[in-house]
C-alpha positions in Angstrom: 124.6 82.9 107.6 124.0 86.4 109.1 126.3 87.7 107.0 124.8 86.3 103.8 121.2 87.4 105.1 122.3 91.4 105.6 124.4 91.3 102.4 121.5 90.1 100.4 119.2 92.4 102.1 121.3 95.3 101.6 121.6 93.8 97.9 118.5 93.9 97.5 117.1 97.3 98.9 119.5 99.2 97.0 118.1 97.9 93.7 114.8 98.9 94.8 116.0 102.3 95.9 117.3 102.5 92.0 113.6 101.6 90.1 114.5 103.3 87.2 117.9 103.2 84.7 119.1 105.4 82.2 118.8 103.0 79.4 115.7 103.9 77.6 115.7 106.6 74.5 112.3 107.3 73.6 109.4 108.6 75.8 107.5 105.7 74.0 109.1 103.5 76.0 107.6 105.0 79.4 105.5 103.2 81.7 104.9 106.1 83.5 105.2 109.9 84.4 107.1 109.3 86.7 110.0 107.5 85.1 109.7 110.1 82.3 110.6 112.4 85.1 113.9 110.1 86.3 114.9 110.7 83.1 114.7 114.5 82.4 116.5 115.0 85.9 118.4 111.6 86.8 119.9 110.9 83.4 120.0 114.5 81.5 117.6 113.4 79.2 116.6 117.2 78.2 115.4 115.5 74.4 111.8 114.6 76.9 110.5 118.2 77.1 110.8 119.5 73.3 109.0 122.9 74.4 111.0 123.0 77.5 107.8 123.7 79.8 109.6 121.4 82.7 107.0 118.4 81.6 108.7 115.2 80.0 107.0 113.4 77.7 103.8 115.0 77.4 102.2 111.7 75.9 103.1 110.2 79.4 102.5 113.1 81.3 99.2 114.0 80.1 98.8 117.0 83.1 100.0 120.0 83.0 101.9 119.9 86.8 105.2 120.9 87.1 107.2 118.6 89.7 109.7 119.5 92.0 
């Protein structure tokens, strides 16, 4: 029963660790500026900052901040 209990915790922190996937296309489909963020430097997805000023999806990401 231990075992079950640590493998599903383990399970289960590892998909929260992992919030965000690579799946989405469009910065329409952003919830926030932070996943637009995942996925200009997680997934490659250099398409998010069209004027390459190191902000994705600039209708998400309405400041002008540049994150590290």
């Amino acid at each position: 029963m231990k075992k079950v209990a640590l493998i599903l915790f383990f399970a289960l922190m590892a998909n929260a660790a992992d919030k965000f996937d690579c799946s989405k296309r469009y910065c329409k489909e952003m919830k926030s500026c932070e996943e637009a963020y995942h996925y200009l430097r997680k997934c490659g997805r250099s398409g998010f900052d069209r004027d390459r000023d190191g902000i994705p999806c600039e209708n998400v990401c309405k400041e002008r901040r540049v994150e590290k």
